[in-house]
N, CA, C and O atoms as CSV, one atom per row, in Angstrom:
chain,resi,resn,atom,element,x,y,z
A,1,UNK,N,N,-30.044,12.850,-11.688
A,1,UNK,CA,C,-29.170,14.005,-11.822
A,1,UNK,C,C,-27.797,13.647,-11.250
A,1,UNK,O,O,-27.662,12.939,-10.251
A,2,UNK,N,N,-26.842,14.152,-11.908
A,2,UNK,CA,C,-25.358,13.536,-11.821
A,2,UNK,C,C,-24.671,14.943,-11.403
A,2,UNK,O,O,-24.556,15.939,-12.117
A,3,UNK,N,N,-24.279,14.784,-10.173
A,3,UNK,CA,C,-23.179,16.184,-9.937
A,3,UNK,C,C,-22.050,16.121,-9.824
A,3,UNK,O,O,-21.718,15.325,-8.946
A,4,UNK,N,N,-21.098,16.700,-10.415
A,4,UNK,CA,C,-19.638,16.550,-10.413
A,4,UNK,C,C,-19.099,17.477,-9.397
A,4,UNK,O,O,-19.062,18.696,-9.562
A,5,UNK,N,N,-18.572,16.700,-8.066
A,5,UNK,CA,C,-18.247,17.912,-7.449
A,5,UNK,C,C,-16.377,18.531,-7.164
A,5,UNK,O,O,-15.877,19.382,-6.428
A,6,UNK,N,N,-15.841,17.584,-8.165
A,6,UNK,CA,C,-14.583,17.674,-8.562
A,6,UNK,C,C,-13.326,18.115,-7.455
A,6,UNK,O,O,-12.309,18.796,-7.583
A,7,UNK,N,N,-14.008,17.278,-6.181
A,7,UNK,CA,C,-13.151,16.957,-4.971
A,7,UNK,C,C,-12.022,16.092,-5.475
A,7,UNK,O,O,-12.075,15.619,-6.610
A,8,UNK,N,N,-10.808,15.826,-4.516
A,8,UNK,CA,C,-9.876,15.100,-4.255
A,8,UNK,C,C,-9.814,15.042,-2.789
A,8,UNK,O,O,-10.580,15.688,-2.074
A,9,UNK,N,N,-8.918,14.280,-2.360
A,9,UNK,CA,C,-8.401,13.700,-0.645
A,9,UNK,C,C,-6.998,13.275,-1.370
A,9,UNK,O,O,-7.001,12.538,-2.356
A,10,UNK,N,N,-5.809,13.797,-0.802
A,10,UNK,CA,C,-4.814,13.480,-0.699
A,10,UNK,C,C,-4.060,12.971,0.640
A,10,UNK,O,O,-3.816,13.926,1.377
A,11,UNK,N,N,-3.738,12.053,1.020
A,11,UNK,CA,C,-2.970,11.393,2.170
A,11,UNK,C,C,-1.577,10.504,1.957
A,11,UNK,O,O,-0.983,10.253,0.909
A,12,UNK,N,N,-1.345,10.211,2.995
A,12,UNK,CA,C,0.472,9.215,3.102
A,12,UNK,C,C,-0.254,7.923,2.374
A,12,UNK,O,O,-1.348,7.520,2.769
A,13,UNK,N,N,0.240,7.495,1.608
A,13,UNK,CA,C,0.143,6.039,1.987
A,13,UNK,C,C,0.034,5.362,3.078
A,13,UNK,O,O,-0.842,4.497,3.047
A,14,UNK,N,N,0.971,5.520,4.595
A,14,UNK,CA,C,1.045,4.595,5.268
A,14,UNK,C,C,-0.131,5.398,6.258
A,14,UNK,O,O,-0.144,5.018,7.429
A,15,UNK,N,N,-0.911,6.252,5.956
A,15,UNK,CA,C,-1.715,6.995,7.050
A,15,UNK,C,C,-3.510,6.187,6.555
A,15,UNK,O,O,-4.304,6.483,5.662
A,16,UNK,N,N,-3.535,5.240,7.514
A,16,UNK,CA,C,-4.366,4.604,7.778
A,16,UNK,C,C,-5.800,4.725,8.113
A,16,UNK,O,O,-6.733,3.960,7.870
A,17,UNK,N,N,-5.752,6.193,8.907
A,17,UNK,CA,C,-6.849,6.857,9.697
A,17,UNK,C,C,-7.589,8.121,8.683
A,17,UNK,O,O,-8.756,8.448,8.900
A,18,UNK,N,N,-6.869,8.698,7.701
A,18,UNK,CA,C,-7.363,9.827,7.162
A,18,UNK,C,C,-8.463,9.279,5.816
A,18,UNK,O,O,-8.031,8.523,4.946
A,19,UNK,N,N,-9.631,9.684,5.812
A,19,UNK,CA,C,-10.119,9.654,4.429
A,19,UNK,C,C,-10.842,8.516,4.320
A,19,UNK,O,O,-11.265,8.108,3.239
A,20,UNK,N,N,-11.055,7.852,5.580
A,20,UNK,CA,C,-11.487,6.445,5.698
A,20,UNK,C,C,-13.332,6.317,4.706
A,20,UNK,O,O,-13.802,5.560,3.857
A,21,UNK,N,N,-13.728,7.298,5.325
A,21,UNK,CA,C,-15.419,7.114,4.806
A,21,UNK,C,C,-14.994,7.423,3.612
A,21,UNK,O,O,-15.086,6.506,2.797
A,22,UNK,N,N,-14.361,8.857,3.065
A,22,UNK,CA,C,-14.709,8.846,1.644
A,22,UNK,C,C,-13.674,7.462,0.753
A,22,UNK,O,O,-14.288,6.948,-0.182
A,23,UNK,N,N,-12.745,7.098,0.916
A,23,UNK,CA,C,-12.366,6.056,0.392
A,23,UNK,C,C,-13.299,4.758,0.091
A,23,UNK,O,O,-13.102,3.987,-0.849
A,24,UNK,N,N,-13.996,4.682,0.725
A,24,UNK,CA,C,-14.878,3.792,1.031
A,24,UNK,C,C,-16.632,3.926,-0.058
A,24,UNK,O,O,-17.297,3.226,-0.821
A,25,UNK,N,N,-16.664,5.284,0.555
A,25,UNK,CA,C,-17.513,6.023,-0.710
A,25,UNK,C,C,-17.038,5.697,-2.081
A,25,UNK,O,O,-18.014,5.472,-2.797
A,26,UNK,N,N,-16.206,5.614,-2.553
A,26,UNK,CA,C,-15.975,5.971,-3.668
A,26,UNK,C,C,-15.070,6.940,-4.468
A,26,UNK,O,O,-14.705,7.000,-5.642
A,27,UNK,N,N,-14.900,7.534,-3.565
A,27,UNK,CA,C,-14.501,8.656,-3.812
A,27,UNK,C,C,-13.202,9.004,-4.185
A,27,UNK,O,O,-12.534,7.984,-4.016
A,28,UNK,N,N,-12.191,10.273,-4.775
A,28,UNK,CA,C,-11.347,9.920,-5.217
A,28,UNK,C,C,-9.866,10.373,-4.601
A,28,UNK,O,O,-9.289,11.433,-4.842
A,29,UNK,N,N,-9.378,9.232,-3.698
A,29,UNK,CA,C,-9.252,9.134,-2.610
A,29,UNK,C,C,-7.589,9.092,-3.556
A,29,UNK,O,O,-7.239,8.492,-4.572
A,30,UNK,N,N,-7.046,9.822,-2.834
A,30,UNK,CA,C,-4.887,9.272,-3.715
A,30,UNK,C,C,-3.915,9.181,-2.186
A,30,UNK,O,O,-3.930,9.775,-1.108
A,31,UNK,N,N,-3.047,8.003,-2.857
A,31,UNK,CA,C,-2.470,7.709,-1.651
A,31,UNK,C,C,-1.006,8.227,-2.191
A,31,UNK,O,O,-0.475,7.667,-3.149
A,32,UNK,N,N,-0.594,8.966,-1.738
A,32,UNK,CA,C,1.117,9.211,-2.051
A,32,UNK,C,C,1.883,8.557,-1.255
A,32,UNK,O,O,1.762,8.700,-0.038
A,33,UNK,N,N,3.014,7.538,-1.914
A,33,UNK,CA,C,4.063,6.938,-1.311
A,33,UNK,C,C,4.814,8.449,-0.532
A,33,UNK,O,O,4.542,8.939,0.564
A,34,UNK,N,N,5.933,8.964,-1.683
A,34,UNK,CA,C,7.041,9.951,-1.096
A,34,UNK,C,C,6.432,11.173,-0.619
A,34,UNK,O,O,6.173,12.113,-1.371
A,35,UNK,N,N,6.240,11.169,0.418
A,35,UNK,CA,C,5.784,12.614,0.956
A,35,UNK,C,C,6.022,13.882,0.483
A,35,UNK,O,O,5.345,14.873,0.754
A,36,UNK,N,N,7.137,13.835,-0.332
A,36,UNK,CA,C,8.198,14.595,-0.843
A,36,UNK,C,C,7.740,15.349,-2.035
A,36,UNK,O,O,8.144,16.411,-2.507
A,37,UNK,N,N,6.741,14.492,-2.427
A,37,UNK,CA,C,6.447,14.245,-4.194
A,37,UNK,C,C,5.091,15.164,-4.129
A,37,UNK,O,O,4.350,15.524,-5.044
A,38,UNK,N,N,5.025,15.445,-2.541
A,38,UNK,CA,C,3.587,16.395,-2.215
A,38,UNK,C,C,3.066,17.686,-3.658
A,38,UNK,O,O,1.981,17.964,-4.169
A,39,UNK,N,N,4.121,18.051,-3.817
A,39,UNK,CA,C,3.844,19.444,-4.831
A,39,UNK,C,C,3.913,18.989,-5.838
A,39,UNK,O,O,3.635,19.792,-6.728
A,40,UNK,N,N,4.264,17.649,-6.295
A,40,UNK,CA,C,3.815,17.169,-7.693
A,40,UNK,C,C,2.609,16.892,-8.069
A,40,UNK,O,O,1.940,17.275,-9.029
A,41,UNK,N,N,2.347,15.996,-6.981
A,41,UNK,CA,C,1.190,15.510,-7.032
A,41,UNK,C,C,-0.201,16.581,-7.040
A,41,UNK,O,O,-1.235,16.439,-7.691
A,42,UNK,N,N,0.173,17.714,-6.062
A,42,UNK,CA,C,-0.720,18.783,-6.216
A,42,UNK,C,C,-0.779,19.669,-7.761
A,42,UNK,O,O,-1.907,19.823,-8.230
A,43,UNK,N,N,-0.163,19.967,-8.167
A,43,UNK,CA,C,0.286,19.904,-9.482
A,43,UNK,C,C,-0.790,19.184,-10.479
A,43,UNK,O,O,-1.496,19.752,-11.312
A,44,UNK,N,N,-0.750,18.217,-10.274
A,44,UNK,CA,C,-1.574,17.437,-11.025
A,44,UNK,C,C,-2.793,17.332,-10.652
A,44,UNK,O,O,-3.617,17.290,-11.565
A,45,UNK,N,N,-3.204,17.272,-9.508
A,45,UNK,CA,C,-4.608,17.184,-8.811
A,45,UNK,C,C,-5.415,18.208,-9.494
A,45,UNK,O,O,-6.565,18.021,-9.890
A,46,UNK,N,N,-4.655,19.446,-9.625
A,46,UNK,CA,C,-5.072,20.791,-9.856
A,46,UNK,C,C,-5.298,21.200,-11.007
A,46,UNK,O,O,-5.392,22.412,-11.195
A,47,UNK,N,N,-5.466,20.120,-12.255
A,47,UNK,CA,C,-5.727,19.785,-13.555
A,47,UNK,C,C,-6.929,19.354,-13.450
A,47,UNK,O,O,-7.473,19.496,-14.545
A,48,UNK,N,N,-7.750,18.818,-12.563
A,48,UNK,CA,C,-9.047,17.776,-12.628
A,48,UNK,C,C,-9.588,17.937,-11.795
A,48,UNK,O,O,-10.560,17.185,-11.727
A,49,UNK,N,N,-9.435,18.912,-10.628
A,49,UNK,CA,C,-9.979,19.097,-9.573
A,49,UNK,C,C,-10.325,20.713,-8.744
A,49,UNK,O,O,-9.337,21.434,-8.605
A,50,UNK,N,N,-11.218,21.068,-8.397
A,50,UNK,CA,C,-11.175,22.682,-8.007
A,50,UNK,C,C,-10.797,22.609,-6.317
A,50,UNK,O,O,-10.312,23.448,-5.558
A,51,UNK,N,N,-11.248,21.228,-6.120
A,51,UNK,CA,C,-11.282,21.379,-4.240
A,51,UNK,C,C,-10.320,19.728,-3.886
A,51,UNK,O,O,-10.695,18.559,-3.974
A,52,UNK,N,N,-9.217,20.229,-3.546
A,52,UNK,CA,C,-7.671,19.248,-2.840
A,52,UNK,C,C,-8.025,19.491,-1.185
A,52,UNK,O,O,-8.063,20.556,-0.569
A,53,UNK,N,N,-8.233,18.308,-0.772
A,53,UNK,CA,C,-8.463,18.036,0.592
A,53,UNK,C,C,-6.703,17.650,1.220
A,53,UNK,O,O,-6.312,16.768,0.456
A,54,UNK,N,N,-6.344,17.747,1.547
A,54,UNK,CA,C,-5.030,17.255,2.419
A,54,UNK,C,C,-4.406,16.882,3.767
A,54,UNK,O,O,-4.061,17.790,4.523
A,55,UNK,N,N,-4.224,15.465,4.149
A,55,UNK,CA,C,-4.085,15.245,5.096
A,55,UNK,C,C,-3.146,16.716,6.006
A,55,UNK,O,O,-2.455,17.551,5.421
A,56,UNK,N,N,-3.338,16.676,7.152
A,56,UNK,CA,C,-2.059,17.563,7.626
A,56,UNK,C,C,-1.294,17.294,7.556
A,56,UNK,O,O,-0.546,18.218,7.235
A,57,UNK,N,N,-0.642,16.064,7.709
A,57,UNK,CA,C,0.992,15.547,7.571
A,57,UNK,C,C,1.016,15.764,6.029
A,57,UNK,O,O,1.637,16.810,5.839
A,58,UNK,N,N,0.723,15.377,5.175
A,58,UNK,CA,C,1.040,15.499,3.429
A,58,UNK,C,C,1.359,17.187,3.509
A,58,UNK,O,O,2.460,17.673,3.252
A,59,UNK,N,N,0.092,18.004,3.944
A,59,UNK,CA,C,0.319,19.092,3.659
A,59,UNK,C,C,1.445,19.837,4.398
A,59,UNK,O,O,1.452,21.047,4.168
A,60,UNK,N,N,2.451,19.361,5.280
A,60,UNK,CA,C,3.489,20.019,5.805
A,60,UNK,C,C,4.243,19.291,4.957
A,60,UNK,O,O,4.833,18.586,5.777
A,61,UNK,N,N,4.675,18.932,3.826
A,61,UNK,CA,C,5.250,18.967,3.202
A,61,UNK,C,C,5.538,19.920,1.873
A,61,UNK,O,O,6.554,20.008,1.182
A,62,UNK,N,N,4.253,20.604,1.777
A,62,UNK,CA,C,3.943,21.006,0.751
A,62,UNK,C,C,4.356,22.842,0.684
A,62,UNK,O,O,3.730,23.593,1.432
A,63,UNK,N,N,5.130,23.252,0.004
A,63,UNK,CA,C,5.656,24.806,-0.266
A,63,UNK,C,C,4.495,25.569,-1.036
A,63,UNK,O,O,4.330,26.789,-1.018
A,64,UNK,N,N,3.726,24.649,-1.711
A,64,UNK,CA,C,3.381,25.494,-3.205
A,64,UNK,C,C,1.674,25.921,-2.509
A,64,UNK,O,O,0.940,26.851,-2.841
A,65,UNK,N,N,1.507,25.115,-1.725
A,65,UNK,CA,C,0.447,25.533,-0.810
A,65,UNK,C,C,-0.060,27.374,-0.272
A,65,UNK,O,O,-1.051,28.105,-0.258
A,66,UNK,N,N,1.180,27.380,0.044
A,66,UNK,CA,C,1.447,28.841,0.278
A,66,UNK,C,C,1.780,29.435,-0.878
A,66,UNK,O,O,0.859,30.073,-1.388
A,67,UNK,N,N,3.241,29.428,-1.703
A,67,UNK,CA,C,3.291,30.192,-2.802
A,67,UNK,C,C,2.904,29.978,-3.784
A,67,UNK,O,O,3.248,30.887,-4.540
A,68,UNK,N,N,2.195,29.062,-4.400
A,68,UNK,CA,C,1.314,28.734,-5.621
A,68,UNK,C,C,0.008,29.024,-5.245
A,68,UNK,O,O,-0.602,29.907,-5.850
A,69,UNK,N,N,-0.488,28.436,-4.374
A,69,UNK,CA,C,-2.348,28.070,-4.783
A,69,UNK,C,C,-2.687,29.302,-3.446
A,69,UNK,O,O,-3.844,29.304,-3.026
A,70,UNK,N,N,-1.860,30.134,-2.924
A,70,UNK,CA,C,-2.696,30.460,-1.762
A,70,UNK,C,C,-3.241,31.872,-2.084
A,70,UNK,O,O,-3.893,32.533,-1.275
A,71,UNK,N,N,-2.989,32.192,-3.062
A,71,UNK,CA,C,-3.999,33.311,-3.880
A,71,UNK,C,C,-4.322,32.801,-5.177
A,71,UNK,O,O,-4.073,33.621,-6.060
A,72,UNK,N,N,-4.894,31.487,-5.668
A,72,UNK,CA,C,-5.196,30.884,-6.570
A,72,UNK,C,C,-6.707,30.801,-6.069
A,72,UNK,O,O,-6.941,30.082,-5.098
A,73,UNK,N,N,-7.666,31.448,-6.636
A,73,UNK,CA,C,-9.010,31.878,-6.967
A,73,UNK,C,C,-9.742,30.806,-7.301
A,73,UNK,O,O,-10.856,30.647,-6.803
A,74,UNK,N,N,-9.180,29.868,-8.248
A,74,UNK,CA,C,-9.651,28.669,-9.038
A,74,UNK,C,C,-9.385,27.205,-8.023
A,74,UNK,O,O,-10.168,26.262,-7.909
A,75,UNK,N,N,-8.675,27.290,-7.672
A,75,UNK,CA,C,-8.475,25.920,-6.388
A,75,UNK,C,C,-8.908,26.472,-4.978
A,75,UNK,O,O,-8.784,27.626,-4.569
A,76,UNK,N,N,-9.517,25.238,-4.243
A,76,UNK,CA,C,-9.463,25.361,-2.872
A,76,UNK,C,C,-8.834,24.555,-2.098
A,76,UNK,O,O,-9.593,23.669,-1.707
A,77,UNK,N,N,-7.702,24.453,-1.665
A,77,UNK,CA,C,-6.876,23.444,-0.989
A,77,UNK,C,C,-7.376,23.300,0.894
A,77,UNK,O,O,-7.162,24.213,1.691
A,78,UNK,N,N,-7.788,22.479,1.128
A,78,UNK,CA,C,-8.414,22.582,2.668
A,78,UNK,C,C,-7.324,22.239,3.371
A,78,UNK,O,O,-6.413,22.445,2.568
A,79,UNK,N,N,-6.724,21.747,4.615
A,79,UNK,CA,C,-6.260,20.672,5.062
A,79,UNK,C,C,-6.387,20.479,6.129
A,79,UNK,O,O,-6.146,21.290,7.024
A,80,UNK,N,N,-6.875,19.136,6.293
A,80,UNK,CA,C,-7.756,18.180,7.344
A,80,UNK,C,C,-7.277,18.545,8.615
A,80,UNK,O,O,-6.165,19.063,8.520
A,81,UNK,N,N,-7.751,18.461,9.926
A,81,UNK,CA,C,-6.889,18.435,11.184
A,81,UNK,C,C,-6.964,17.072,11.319
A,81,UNK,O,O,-7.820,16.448,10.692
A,82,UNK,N,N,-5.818,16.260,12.398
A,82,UNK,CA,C,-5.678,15.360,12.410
A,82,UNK,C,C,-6.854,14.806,13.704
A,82,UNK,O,O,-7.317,15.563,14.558
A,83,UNK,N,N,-7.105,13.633,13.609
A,83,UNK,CA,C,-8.008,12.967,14.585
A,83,UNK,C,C,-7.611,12.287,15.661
A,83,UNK,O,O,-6.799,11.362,15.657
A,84,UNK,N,N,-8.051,12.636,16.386
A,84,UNK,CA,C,-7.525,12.873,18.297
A,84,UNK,C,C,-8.302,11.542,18.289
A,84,UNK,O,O,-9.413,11.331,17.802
A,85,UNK,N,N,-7.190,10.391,19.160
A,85,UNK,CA,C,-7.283,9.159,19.480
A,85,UNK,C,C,-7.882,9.275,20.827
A,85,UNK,O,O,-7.030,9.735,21.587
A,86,UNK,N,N,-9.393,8.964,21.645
A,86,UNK,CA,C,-9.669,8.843,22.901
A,86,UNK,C,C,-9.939,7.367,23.646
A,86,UNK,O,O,-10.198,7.321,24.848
């Protein structure tokens, strides 16, 4: 039995620490260069995907978070807390 569970993980490129297991999994892991490009890229995620995971740093970039998807019924946008170095 094959389940599609039509996740994403969005992170920096240069963010090293986020997304590590599922990258590794398999999974479908996107690295954005321009931080900038955050609401494009969500944009598009949101064509192929019901559930956008987001680093916290990516997602303080992101406007549409709030005024696009944050009464959008059909997406679930999470975003990650960051992981405390001990």
């Amino acid at each position: 039995m094959v389940i599609n569970m039509h996740i994403s993980w969005l992170k920096s490129k240069e963010d090293n620490k986020s997304f590590i297991f599922q990258k590794n999994m398999g999974f479908d892991v996107f690295e954005i260069e321009d931080p900038e490009q955050t609401d494009k890229k969500l944009n598009e995620l949101t064509k192929h995907y019901h559930t956008i995971v987001l680093s916290n740093e990516i997602a303080s970039f992101s406007s549409d978070i709030i005024t696009k998807y944050a009464s959008d019924d059909s997406i679930n946008i999470i975003i990650a807390k960051n992981k405390k170095a001990y």
